[in-house]
PDB file of N, H, CA, C and O in Angstrom:
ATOM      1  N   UNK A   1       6.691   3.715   6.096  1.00  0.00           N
ATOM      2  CA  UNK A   1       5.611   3.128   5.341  1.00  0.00           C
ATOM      3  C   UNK A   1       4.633   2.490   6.339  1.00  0.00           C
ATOM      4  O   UNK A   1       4.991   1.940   7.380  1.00  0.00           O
ATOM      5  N   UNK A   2       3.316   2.621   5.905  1.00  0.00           N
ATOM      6  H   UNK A   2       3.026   3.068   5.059  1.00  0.00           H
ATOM      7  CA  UNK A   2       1.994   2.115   6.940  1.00  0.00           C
ATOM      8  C   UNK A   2       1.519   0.838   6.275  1.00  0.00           C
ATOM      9  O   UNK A   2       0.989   1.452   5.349  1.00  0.00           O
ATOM     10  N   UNK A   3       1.372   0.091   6.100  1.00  0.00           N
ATOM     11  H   UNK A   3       1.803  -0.407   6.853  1.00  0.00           H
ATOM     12  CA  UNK A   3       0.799  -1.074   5.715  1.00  0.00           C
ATOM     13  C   UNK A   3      -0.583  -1.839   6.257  1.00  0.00           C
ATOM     14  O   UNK A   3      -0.765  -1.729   7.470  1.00  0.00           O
ATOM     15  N   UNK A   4      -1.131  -2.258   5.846  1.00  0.00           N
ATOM     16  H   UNK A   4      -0.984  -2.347   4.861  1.00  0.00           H
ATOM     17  CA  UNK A   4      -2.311  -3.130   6.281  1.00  0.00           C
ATOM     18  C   UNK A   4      -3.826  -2.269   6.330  1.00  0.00           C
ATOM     19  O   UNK A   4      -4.002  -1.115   5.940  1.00  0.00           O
ATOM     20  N   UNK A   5      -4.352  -2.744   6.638  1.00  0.00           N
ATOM     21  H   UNK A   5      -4.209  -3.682   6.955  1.00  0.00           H
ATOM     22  CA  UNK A   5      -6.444  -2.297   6.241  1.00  0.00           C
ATOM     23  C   UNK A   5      -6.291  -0.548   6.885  1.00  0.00           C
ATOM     24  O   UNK A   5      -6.749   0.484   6.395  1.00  0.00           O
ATOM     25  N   UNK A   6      -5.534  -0.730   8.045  1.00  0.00           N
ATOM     26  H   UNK A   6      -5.162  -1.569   8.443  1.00  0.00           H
ATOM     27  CA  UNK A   6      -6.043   0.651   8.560  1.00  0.00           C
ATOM     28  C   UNK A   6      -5.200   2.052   8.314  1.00  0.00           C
ATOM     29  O   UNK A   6      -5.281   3.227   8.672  1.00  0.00           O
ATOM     30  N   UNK A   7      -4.311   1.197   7.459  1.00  0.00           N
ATOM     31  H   UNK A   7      -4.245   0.242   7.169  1.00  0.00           H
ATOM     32  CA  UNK A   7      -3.268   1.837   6.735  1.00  0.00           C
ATOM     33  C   UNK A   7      -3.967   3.718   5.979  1.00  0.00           C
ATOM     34  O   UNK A   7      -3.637   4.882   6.204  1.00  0.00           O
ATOM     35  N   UNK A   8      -4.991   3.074   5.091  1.00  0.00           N
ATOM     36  H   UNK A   8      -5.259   2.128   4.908  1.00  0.00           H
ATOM     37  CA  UNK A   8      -5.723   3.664   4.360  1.00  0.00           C
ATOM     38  C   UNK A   8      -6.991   4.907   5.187  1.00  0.00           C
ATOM     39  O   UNK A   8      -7.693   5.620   4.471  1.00  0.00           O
ATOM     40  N   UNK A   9      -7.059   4.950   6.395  1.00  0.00           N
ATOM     41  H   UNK A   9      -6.488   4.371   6.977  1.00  0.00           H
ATOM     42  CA  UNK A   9      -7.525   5.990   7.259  1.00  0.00           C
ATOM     43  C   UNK A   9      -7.432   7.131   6.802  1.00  0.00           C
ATOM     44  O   UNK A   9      -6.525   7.327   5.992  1.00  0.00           O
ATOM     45  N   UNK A  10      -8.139   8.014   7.089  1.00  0.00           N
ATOM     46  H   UNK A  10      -8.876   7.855   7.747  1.00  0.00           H
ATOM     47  CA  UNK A  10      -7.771   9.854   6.485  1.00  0.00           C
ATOM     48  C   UNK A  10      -7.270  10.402   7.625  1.00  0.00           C
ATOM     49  O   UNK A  10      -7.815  10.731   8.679  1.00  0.00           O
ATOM     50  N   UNK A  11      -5.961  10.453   7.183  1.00  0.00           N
ATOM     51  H   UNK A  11      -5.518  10.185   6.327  1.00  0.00           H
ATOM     52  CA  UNK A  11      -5.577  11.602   8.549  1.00  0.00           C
ATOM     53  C   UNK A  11      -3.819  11.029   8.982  1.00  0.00           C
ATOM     54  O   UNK A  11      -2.797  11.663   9.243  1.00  0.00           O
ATOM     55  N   UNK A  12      -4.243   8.941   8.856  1.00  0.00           N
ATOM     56  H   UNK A  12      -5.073   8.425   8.644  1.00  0.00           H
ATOM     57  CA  UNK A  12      -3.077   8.722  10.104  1.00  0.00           C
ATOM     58  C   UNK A  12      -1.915   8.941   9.407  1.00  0.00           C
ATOM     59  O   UNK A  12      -0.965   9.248  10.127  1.00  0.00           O
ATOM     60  N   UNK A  13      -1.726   8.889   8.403  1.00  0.00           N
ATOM     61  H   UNK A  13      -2.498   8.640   7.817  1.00  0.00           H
ATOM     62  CA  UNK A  13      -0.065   9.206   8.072  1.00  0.00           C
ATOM     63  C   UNK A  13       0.377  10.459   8.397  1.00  0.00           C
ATOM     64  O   UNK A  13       1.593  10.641   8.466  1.00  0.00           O
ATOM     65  N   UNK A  14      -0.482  11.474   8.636  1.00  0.00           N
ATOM     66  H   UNK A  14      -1.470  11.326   8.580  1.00  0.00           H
ATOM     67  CA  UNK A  14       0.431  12.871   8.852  1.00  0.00           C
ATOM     68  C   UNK A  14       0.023  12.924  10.423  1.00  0.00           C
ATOM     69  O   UNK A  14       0.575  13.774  11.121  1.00  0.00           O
ATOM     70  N   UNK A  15      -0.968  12.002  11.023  1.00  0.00           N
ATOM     71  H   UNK A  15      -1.416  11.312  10.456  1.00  0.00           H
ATOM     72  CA  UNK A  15      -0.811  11.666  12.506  1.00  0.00           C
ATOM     73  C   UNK A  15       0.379  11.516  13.106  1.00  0.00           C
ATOM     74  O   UNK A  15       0.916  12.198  13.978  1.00  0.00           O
ATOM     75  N   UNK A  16       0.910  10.068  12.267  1.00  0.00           N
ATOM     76  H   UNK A  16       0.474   9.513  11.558  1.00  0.00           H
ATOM     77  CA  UNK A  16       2.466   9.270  12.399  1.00  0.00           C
ATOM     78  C   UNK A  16       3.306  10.270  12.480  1.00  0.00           C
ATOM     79  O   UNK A  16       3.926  10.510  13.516  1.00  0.00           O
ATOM     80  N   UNK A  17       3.451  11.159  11.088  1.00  0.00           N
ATOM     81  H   UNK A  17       2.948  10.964  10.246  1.00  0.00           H
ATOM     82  CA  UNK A  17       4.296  12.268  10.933  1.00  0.00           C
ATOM     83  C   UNK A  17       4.648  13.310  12.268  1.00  0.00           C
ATOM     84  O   UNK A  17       5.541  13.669  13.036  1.00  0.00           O
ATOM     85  N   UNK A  18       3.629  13.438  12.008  1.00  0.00           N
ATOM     86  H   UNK A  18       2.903  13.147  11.384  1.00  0.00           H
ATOM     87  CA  UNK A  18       3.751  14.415  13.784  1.00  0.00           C
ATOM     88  C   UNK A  18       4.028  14.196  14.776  1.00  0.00           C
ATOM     89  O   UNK A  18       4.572  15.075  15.444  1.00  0.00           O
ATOM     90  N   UNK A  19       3.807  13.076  15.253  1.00  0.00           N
ATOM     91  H   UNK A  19       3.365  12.361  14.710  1.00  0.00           H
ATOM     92  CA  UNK A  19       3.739  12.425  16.336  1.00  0.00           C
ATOM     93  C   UNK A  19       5.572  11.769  16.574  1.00  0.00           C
ATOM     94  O   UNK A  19       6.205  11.641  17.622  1.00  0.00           O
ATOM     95  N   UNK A  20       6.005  11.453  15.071  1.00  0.00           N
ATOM     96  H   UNK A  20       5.491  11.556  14.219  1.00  0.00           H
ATOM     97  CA  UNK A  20       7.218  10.738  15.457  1.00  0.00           C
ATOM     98  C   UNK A  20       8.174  11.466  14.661  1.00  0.00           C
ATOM     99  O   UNK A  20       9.345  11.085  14.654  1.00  0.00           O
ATOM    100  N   UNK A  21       7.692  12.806  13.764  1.00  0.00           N
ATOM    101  H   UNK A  21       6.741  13.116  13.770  1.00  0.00           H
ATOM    102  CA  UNK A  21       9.113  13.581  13.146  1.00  0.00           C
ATOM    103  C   UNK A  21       9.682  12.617  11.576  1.00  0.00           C
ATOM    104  O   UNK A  21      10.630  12.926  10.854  1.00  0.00           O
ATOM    105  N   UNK A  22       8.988  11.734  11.456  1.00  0.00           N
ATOM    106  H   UNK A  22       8.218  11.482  12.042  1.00  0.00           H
ATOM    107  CA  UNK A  22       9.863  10.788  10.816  1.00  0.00           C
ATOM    108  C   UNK A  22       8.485  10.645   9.329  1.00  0.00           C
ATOM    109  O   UNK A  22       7.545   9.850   9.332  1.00  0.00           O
ATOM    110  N   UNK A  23       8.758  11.518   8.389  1.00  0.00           N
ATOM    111  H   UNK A  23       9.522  12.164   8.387  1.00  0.00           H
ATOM    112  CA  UNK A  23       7.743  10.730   7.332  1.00  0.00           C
ATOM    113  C   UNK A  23       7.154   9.248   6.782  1.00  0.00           C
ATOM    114  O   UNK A  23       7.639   8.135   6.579  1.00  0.00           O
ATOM    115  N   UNK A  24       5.917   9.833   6.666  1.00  0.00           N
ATOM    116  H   UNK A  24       5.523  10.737   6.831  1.00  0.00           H
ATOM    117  CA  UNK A  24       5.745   8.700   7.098  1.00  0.00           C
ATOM    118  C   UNK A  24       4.139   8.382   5.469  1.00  0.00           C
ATOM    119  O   UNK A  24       3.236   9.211   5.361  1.00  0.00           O
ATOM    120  N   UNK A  25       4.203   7.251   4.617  1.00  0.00           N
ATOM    121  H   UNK A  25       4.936   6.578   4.705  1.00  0.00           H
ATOM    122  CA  UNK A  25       2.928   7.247   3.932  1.00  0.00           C
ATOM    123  C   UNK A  25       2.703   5.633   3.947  1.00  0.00           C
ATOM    124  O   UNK A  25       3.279   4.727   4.549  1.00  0.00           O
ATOM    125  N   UNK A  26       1.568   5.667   2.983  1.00  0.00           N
ATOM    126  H   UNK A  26       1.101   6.403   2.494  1.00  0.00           H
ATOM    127  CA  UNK A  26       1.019   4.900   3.002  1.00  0.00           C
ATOM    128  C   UNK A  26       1.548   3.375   2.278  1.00  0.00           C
ATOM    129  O   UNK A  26       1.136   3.798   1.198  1.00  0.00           O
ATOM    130  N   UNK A  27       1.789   2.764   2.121  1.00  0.00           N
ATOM    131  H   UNK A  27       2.124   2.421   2.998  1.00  0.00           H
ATOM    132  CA  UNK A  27       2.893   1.534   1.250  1.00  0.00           C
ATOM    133  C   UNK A  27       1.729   0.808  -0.014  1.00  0.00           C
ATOM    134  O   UNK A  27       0.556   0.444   0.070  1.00  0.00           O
ATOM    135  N   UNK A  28       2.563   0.826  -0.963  1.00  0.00           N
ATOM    136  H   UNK A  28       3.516   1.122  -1.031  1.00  0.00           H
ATOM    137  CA  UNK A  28       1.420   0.600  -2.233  1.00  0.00           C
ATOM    138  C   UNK A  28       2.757  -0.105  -2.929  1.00  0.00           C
ATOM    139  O   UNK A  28       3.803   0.449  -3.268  1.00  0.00           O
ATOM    140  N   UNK A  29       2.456  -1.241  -3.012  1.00  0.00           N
ATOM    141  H   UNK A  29       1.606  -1.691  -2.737  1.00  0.00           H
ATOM    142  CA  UNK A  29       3.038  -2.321  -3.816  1.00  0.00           C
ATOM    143  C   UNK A  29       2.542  -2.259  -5.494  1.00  0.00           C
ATOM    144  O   UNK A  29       3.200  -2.919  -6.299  1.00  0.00           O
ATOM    145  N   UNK A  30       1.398  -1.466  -5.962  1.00  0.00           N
ATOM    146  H   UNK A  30       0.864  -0.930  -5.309  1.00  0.00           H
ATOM    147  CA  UNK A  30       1.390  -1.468  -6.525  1.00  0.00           C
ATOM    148  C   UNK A  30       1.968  -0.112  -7.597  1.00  0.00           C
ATOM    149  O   UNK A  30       1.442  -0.024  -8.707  1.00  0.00           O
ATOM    150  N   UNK A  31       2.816   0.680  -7.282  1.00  0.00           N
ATOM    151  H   UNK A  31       3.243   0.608  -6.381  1.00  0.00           H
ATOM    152  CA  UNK A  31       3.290   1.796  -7.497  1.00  0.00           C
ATOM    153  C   UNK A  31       3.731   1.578  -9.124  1.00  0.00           C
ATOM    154  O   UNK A  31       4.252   0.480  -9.318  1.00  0.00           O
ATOM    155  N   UNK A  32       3.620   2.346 -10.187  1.00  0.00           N
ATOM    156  H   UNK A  32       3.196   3.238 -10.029  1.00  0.00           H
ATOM    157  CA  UNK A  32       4.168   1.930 -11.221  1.00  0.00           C
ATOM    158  C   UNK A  32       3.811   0.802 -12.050  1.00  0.00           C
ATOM    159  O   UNK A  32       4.378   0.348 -13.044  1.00  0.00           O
ATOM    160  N   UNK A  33       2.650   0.400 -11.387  1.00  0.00           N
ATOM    161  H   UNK A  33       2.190   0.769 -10.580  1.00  0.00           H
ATOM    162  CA  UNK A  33       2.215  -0.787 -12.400  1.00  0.00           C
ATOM    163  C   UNK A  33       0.614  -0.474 -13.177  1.00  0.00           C
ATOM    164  O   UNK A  33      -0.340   0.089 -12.640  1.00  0.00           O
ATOM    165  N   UNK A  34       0.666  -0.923 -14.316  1.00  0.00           N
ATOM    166  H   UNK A  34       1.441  -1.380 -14.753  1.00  0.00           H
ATOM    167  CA  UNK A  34      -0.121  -0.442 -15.322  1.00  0.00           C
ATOM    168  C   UNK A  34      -1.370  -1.813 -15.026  1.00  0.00           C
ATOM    169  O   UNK A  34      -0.897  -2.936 -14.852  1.00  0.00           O
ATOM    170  N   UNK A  35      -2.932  -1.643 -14.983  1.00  0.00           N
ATOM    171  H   UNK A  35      -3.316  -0.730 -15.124  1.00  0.00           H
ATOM    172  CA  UNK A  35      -3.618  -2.464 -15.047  1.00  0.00           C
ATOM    173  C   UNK A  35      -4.578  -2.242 -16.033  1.00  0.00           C
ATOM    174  O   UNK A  35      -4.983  -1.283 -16.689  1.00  0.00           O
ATOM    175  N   UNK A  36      -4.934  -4.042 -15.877  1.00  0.00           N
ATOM    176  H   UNK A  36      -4.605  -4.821 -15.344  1.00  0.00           H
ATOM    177  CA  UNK A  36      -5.929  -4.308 -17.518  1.00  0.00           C
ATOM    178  C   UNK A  36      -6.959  -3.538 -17.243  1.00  0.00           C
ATOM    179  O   UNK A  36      -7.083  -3.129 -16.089  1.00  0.00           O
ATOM    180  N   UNK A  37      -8.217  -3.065 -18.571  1.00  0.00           N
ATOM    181  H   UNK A  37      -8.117  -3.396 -19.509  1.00  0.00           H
ATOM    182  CA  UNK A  37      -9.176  -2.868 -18.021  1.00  0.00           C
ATOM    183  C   UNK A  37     -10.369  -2.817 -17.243  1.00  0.00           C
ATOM    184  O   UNK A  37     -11.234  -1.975 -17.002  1.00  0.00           O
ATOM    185  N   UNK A  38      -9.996  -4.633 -16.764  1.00  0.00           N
ATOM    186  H   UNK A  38      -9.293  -5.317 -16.960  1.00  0.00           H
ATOM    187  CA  UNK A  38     -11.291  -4.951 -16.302  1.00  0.00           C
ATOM    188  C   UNK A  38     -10.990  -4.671 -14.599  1.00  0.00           C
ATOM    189  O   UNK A  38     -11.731  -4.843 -13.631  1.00  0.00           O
ATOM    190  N   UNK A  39      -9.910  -4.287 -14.669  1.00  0.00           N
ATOM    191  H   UNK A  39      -9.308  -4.147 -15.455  1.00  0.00           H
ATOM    192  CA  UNK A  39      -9.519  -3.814 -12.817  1.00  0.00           C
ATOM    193  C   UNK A  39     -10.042  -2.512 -12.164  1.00  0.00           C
ATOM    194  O   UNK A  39      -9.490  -1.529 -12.659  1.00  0.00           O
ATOM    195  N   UNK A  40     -10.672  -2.302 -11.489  1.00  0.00           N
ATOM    196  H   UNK A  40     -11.120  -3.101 -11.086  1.00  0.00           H
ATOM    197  CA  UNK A  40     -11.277  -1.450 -10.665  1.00  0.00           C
ATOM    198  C   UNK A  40      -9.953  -0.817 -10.141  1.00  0.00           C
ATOM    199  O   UNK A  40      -9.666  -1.075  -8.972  1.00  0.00           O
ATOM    200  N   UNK A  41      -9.341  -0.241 -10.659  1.00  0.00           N
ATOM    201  H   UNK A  41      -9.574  -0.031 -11.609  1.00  0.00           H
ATOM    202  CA  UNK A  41      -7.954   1.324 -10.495  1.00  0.00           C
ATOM    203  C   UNK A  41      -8.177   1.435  -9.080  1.00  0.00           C
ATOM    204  O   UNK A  41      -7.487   0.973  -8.172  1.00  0.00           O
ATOM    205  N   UNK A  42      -9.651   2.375  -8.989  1.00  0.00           N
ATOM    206  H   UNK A  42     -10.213   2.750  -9.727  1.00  0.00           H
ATOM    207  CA  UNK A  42      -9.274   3.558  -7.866  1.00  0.00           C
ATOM    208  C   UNK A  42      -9.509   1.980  -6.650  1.00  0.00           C
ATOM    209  O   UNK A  42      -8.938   1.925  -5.561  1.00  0.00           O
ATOM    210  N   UNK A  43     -10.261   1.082  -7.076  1.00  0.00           N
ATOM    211  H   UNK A  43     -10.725   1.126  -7.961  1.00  0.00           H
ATOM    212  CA  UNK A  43     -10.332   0.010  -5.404  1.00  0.00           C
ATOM    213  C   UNK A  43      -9.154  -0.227  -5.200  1.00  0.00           C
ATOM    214  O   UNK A  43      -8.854  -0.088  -4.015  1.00  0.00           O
ATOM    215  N   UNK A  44      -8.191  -0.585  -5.971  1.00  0.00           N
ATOM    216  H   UNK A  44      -8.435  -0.698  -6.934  1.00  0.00           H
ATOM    217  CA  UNK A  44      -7.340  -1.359  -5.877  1.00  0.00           C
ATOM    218  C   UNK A  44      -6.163  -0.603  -5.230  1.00  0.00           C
ATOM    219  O   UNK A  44      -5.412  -1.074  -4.376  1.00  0.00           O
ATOM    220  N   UNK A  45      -6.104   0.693  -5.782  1.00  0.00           N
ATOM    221  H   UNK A  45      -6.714   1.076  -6.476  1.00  0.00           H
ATOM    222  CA  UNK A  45      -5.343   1.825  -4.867  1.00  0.00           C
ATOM    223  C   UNK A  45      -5.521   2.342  -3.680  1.00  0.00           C
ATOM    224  O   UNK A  45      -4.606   2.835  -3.022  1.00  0.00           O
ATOM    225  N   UNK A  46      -7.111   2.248  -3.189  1.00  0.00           N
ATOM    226  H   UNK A  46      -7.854   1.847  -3.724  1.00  0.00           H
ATOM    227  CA  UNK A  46      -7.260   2.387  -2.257  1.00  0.00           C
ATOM    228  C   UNK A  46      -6.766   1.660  -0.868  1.00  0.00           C
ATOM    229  O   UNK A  46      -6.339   1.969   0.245  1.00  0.00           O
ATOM    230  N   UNK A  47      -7.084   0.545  -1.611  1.00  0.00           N
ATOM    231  H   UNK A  47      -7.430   0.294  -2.515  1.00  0.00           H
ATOM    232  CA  UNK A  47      -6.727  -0.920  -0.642  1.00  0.00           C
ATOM    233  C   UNK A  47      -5.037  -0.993  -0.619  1.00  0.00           C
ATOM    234  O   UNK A  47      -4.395  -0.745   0.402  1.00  0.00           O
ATOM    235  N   UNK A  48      -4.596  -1.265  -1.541  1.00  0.00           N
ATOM    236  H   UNK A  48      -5.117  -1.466  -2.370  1.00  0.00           H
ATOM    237  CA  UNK A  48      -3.063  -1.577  -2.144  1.00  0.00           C
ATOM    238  C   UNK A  48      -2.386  -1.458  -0.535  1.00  0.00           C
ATOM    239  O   UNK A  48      -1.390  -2.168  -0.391  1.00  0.00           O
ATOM    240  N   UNK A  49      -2.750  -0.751   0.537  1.00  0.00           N
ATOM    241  H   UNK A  49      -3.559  -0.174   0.421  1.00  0.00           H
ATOM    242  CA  UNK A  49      -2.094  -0.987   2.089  1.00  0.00           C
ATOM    243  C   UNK A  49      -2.146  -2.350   2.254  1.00  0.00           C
ATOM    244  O   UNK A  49      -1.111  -3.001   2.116  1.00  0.00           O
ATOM    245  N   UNK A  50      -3.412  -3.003   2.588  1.00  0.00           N
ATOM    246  H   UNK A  50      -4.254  -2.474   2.701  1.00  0.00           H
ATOM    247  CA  UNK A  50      -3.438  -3.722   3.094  1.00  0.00           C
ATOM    248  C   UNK A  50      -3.136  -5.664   2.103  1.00  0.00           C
ATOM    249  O   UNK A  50      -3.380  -6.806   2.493  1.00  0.00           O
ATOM    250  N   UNK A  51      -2.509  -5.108   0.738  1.00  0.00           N
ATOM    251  H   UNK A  51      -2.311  -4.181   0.421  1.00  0.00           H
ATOM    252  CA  UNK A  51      -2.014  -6.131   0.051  1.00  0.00           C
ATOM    253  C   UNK A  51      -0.964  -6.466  -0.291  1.00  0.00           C
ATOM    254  O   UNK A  51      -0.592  -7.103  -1.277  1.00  0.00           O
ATOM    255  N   UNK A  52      -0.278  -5.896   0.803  1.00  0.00           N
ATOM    256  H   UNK A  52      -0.580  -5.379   1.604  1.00  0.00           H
ATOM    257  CA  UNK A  52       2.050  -5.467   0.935  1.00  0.00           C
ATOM    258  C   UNK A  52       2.381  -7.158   1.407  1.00  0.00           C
ATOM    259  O   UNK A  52       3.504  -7.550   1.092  1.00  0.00           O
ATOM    260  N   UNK A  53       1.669  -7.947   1.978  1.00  0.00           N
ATOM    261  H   UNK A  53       0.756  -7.628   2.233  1.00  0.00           H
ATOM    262  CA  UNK A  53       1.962  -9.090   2.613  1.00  0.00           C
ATOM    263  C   UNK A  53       1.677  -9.716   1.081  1.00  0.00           C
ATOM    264  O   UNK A  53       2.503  -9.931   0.194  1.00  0.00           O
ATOM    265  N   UNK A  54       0.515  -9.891   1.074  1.00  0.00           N
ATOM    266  H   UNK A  54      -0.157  -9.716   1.795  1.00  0.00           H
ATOM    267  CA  UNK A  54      -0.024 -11.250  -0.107  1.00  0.00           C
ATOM    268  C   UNK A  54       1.077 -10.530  -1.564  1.00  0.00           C
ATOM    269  O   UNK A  54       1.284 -11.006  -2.680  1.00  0.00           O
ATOM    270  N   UNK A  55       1.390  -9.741  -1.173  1.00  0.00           N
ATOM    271  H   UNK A  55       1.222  -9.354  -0.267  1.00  0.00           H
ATOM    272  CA  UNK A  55       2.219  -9.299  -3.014  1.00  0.00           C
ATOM    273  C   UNK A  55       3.863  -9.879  -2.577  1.00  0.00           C
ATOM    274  O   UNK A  55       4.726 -10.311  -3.341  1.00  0.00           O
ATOM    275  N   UNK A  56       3.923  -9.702  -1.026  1.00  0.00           N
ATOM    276  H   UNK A  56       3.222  -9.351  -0.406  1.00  0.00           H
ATOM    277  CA  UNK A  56       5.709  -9.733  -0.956  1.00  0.00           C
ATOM    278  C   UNK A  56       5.628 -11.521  -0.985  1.00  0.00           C
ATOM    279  O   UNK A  56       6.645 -12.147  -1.286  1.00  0.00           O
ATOM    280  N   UNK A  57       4.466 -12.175  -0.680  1.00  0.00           N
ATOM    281  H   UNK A  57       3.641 -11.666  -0.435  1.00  0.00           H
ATOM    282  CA  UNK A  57       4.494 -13.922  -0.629  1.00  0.00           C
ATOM    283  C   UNK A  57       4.490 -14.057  -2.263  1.00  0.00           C
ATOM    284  O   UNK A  57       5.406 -14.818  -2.572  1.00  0.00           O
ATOM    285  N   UNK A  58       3.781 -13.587  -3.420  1.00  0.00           N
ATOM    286  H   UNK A  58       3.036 -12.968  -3.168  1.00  0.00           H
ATOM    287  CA  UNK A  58       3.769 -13.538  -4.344  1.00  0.00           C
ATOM    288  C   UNK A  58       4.985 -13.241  -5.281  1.00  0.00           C
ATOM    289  O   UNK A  58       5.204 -13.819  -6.346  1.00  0.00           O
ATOM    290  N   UNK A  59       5.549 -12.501  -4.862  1.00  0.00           N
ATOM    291  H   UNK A  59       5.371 -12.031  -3.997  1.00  0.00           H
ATOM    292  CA  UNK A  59       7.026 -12.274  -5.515  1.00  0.00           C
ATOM    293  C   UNK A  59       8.544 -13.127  -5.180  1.00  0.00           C
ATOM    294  O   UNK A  59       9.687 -12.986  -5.615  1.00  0.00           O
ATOM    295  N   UNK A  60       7.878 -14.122  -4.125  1.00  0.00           N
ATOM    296  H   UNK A  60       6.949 -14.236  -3.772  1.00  0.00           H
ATOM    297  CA  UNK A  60       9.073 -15.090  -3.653  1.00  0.00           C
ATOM    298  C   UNK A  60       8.959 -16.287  -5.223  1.00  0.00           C
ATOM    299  O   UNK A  60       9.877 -16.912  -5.753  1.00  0.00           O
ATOM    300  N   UNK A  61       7.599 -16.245  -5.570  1.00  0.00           N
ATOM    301  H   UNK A  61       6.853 -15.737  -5.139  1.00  0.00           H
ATOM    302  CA  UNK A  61       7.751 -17.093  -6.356  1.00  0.00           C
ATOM    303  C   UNK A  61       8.702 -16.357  -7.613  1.00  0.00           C
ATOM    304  O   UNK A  61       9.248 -17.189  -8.338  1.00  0.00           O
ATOM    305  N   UNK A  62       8.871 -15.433  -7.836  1.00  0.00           N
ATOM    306  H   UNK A  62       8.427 -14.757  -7.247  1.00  0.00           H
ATOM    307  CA  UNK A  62       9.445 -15.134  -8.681  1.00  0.00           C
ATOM    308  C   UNK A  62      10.983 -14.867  -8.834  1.00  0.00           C
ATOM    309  O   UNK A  62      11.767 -14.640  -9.756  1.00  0.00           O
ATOM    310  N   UNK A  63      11.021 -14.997  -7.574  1.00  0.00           N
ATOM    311  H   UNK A  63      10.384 -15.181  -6.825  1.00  0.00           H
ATOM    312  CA  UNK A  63      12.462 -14.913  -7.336  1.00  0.00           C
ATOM    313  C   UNK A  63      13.505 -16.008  -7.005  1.00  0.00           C
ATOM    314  O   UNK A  63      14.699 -15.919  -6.718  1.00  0.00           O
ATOM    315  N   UNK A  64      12.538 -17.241  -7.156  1.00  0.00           N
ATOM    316  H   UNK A  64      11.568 -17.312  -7.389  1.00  0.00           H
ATOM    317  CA  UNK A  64      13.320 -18.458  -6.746  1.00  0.00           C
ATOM    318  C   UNK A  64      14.210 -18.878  -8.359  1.00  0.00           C
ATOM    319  O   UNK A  64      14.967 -19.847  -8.412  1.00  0.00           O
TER     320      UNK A  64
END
């Protein structure tokens, strides 16, 4: 899994792939989750790399 802003590049995950044999995509915390309408879908998927930190600090609260 690639995480963070540059995560989302065209190309680097099958860069990674090649380069290290080892599959490799992009990390989306938001996988499986349904949003309201007023959420901009495709931004939020786009980005969703670089929001693996602020979602995994977000889910401590839920787990306490």
């Amino acid at each position: 899994m690639v995480a963070g802003g540059s995560a989302a590049l065209p190309g680097l995950s099958e860069a990674i792939t090649a380069q290290t044999s080892f599959p490799c995509a992009p990390a989306d915390p938001f996988r499986g989750m349904q949003f309201g309408e007023s959420i901009r879908e495709k931004k939020v998927r786009r980005e969703a790399p670089s929001y693996l930190t602020s979602c995994g600090l977000a889910m401590r609260r839920f787990l306490q």
